[in-house]
Backbone bond lengths (Angstrom), bond angles and torsions (degrees), N, CA, C in turn:
res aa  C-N    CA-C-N  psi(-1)  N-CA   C-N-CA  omega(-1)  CA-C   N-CA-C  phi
1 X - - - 1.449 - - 1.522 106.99 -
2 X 1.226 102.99 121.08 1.738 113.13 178.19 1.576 107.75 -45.66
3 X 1.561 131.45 155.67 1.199 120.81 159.87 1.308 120.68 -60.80
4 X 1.362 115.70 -37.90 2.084 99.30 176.03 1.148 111.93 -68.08
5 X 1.305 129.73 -36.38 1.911 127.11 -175.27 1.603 97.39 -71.99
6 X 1.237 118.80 -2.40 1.894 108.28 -177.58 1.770 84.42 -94.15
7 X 1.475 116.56 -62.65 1.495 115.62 -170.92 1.395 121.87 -51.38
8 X 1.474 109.28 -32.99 1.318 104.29 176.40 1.732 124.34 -74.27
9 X 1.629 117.21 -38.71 1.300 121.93 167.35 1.436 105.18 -60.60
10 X 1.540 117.14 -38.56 1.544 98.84 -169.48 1.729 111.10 -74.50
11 X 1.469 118.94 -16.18 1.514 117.46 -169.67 2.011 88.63 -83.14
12 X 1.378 122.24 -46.07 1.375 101.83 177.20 1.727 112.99 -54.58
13 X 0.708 123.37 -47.17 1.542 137.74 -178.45 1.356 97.96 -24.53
14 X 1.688 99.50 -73.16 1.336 125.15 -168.72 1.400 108.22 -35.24
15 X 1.536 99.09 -72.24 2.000 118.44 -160.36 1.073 105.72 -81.97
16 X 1.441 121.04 8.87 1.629 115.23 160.62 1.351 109.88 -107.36
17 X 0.887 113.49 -19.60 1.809 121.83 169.33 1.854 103.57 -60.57
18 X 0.870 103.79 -48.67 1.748 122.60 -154.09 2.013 86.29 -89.88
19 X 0.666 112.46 -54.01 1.820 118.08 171.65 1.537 93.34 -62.74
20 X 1.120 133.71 -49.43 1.937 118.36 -171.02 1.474 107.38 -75.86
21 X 1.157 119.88 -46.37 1.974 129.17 166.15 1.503 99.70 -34.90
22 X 1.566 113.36 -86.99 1.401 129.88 152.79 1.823 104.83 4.46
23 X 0.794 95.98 -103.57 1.571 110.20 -165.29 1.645 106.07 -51.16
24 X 1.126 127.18 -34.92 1.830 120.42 155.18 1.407 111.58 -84.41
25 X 1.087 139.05 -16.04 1.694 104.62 154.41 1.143 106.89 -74.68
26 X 1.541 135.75 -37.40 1.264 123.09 -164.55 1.847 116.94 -85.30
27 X 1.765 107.36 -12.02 1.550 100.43 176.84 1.378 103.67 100.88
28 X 1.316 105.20 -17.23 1.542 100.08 -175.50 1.624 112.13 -83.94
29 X 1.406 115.67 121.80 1.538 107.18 -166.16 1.728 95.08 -102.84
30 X 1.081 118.12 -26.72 1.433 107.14 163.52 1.871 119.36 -40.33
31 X 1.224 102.73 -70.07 1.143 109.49 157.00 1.276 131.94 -26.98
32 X 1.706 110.70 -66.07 1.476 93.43 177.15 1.428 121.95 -84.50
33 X 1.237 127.92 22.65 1.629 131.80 172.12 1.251 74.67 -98.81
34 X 1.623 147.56 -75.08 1.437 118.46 -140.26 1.774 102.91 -59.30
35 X 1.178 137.82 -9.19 0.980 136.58 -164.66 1.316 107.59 -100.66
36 X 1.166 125.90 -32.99 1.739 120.48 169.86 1.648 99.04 -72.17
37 X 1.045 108.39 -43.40 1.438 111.01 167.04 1.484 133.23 -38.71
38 X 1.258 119.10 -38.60 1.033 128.99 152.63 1.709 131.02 -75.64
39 X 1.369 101.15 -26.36 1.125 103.79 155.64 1.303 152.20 -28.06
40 X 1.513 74.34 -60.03 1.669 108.06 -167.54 1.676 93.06 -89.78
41 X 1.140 121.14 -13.69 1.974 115.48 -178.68 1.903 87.92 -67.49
42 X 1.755 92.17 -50.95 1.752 86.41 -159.14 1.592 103.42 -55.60
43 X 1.222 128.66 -22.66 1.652 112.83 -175.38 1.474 115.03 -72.90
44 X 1.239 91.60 -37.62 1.849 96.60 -172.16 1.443 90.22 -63.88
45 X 1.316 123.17 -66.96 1.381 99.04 -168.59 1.367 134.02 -70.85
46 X 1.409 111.39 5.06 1.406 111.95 152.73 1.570 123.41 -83.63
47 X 1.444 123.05 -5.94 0.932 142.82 152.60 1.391 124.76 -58.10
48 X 0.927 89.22 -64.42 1.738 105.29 174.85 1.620 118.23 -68.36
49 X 1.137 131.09 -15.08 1.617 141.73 163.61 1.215 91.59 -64.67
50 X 1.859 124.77 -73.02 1.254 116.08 -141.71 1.554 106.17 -83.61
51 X 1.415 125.80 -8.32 1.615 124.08 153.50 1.680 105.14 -60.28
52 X 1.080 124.97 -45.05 1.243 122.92 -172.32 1.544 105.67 -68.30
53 X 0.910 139.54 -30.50 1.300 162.25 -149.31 1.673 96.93 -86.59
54 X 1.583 85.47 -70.24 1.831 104.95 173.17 1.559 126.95 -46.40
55 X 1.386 111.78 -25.41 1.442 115.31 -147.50 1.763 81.38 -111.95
56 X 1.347 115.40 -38.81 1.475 105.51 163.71 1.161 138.15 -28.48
57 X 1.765 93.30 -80.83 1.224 106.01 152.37 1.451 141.82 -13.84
58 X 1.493 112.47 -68.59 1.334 125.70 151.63 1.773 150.09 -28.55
59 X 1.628 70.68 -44.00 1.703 95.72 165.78 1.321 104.90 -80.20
60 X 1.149 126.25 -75.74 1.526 122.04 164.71 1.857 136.99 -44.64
61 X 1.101 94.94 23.16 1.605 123.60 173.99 1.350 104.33 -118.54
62 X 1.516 115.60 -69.88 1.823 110.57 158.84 1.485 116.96 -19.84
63 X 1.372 91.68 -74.57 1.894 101.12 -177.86 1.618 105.96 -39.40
64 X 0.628 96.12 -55.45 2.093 101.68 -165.24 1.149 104.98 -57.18
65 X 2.012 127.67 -43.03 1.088 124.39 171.60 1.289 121.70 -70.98
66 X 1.032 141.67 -24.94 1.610 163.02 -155.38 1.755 99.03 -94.46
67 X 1.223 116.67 -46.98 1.749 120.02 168.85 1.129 103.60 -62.49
């Protein structure tokens, strides 16, 4: 996983964590769904790096065998 696709899932991670806290101390359930909500963006796209990551890889395993 590239360093910006790690920073970027980890900053959703973050401010949806801190937005779901947020929104149950304060009662606000809007709030804390947008905040699991965000959550859940930062996983997929940490998900989605390390498929990308994977499938690289892969390709560049082909290549090496194929030379």
């Amino acid at each position: 996983m590239s360093l910006k696709d790690k920073a970027d899932s980890t900053k959703d991670k973050v401010s949806g964590k801190a937005k779901e806290v947020e929104g149950k101390v304060t009662g606000d359930k809007a709030r804390e769904a947008e905040g699991k909500g965000q959550g859940l963006l930062g996983k997929a796209k940490e998900k989605l790096a390390d498929a990308k990551e994977t499938a690289k890889d892969a390709i560049d395993d082909i290549k090496k065998k194929k030379d």
